[in-house]
N, C-alpha and C positions, 0 to 999 in steps of 0.2 A: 514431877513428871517432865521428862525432857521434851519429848516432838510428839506432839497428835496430829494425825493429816483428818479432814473432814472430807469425805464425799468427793474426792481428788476425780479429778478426770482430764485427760490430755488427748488430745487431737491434732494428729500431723496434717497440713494440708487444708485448714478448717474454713470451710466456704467457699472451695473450689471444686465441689463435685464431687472430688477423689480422697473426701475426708477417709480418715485411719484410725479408729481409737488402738489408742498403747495403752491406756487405764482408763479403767470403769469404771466408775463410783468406789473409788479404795479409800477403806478409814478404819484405823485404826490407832493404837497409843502405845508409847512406848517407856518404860520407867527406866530412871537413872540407872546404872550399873548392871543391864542386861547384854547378855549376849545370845545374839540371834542371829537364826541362820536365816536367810531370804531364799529359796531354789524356784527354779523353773524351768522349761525347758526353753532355745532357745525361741526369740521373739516374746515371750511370754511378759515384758515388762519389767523386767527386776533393775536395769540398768537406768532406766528410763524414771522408774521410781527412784532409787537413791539419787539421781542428779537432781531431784527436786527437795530431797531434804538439806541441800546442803545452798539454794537457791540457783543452781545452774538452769536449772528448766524451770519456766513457772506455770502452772496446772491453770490449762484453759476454764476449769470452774473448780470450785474447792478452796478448801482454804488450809495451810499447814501451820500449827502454833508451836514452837521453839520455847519453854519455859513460860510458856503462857502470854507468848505476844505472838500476836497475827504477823509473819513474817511477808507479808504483801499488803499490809500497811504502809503507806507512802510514806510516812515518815520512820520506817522501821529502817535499822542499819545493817543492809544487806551484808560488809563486808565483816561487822560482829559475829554475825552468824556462822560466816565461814571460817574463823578464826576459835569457834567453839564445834563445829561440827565437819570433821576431814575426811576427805575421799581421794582413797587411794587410788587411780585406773589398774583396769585388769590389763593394760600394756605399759610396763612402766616409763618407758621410751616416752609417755607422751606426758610424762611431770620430768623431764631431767633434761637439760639442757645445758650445763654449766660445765667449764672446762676440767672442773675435776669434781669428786665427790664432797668433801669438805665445803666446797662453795655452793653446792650445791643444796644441801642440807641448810645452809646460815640463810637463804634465799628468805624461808616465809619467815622467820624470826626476826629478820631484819628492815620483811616487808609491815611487820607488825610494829614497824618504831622503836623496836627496841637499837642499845649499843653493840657497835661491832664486837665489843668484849661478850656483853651475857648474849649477844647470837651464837658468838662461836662456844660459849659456853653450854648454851643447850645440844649446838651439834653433836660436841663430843659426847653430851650424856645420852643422846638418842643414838647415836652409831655405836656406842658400846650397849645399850639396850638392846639393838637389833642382833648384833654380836659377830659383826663386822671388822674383820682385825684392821688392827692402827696401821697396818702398813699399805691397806690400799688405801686410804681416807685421800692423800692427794694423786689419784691416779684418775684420768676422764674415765667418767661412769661409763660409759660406750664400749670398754675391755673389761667389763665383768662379763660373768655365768647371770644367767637368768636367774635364778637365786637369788645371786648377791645385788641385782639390778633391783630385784622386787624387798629387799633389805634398807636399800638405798632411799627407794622412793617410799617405805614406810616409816624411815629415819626423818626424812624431808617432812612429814606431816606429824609426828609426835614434835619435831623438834617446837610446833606451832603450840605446842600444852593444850590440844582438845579436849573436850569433854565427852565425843561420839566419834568412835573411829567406824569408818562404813570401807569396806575393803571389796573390791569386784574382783571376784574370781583372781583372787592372790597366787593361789595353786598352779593355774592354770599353766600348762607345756613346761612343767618339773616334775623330777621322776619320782619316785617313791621317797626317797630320804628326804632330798629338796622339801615336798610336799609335806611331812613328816615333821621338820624344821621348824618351819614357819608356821604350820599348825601348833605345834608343842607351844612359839614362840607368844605366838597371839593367847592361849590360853595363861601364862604365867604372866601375861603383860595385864589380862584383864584379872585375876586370881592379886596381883599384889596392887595394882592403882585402884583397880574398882571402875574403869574406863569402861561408857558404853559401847561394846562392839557388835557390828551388823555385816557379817560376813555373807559373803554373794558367793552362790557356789551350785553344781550339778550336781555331787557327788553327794552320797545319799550317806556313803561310809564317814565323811567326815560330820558333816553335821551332825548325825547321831553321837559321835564322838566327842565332840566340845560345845555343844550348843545348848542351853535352857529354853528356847523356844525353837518355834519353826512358823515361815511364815512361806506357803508354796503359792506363788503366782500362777497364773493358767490365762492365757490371750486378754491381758490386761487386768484381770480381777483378781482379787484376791481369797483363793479359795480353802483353803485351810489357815489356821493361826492359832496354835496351840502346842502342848511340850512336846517331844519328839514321840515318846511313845503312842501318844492317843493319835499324832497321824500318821505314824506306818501303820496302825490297824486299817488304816483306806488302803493298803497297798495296792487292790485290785483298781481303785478308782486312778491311785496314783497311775499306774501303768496305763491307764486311760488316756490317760494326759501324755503320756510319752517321759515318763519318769520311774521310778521304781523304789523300793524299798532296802533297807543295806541286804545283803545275801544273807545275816543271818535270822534275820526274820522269812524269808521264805523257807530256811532249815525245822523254824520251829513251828511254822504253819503244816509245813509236810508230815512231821514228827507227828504233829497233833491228830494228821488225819490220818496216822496209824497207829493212834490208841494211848500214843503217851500224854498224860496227864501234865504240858506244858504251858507256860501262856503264850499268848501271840504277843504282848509288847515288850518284847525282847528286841532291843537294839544295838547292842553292842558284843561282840565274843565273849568279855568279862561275864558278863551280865547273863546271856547262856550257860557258859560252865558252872556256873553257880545254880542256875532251874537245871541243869541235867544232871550235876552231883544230887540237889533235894531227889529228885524222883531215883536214882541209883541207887540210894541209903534207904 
């Protein structure tokens, strides 16, 4: 089991009156090679929660364990952890800074001690992972596409050999194909390493889509955490919360309530056509 959080809770502000909680008591576990969707609406804590898995924030009470050691342990080694557990920003802009991509990428490999040879050697095998052609590798990350920037800076943290990739809203301001991309990408990247991934996201359509779990946030707690189908069957609560379910679960909620013998945990279009063909035949 790679990170269990215990009883987590964070407080902006703490003992000035104008305390804030961003999380409630959230606990939960997470095993080796899942991939999981985190959603929320905004505020809801989702960001705020992954910066504490990877030690950026550290939980005013609670305790988080990384393979079974208390990672706020005084003598625990906070930079090990980061070096097994990577986080990508949902602005890529704010991991790139290096005159060109290729330098860019050697950065945490090289931060890790390794030689200039096998950093640049992981680079290139994470730039061609990402599937970022060889002919932008020496150009400043700064004239890519949003895309190729969010490529870039997911290149920058596999090239670091994680063990927990955590991705905040990857997606985010790419269009359908873009978004499309990078989704296919992360699912073949966890499908052939067996990498834990914890994808941060709004979009109700993707997670249903690639994900084995779902973990919905709501004003700091953690209110659902379970496979995708058993909670779009909340859809009404989700909508509660200022979220929703993919569109084609409200097709087959409607369907249902005009007689068709379908189920509600239907999440994906695949997956529909298949319950509408059964009841057609």
């Amino acid at each position: 089991m790679s990170i269990i959080a215990d009883k987590i809770n964070y407080t902006y502000d703490k003992g000035s009156g104008q305390e804030t909680y961003a999380l409630k008591n959230v606990s939960f576990a997470i095993e080796d090679g899942e991939f999981i969707g985190l959603i929320g609406h905004t505020g809801s804590g989702k960001s705020t929660l992954i910066q504490h898995l990877n030690g950026l924030v550290k939980a005013t009470t609670g305790t988080i364990y990384y393979n079974g050691q208390d990672i706020y342990d005084p003598e625990y080694d906070m930079r090990t952890l980061r070096n097994h557990v990577g986080l990508v920003f949902q602005y890529p802009e704010h991991q790139l800074f290096e005159t060109d991509i290729f330098k860019d990428v050697c950065f945490g490999p090289l931060n890790q001690g390794l030689s200039k040879k096998d950093a640049e050697f992981r680079a290139f095998e994470a730039l061609r992972q990402v599937g970022l052609e060889e002919n932008l590798y020496y150009q400043s990350p700064f004239e890519l596409s949003g895309g190729q920037k969010r490529r870039v800076a997911i290149a920058g943290v596999l090239a670091m050999k994680p063990d927990v990739l955590i991705l905040d809203e990857p997606t985010a301001g790419l269009d359908p194909r873009g978004r499309d991309e990078i989704l296919d990408y992360l699912a073949k990247l966890h499908a052939d390493t067996g990498i834990t991934v914890i994808l941060v996201s709004h979009s109700m359509e993707d997670v249903a889509k690639y994900v084995g779990r779902i973990m919905v946030m709501n004003h700091g707690e953690l209110l659902y955490d379970d496979e995708p189908k058993k909670v779009f069957t909340h859809y009404k609560e989700l909508e509660a919360v200022g979220l929703a379910a993919p569109q084609v679960t409200y097709l087959m909620a409607e369907l249902r309530k005009r007689g068709m013998n379908v189920p509600l945990d239907v999440t994906t279009v695949e997956e529909a056509r298949e319950e509408l063909l059964k009841v057609i035949r």
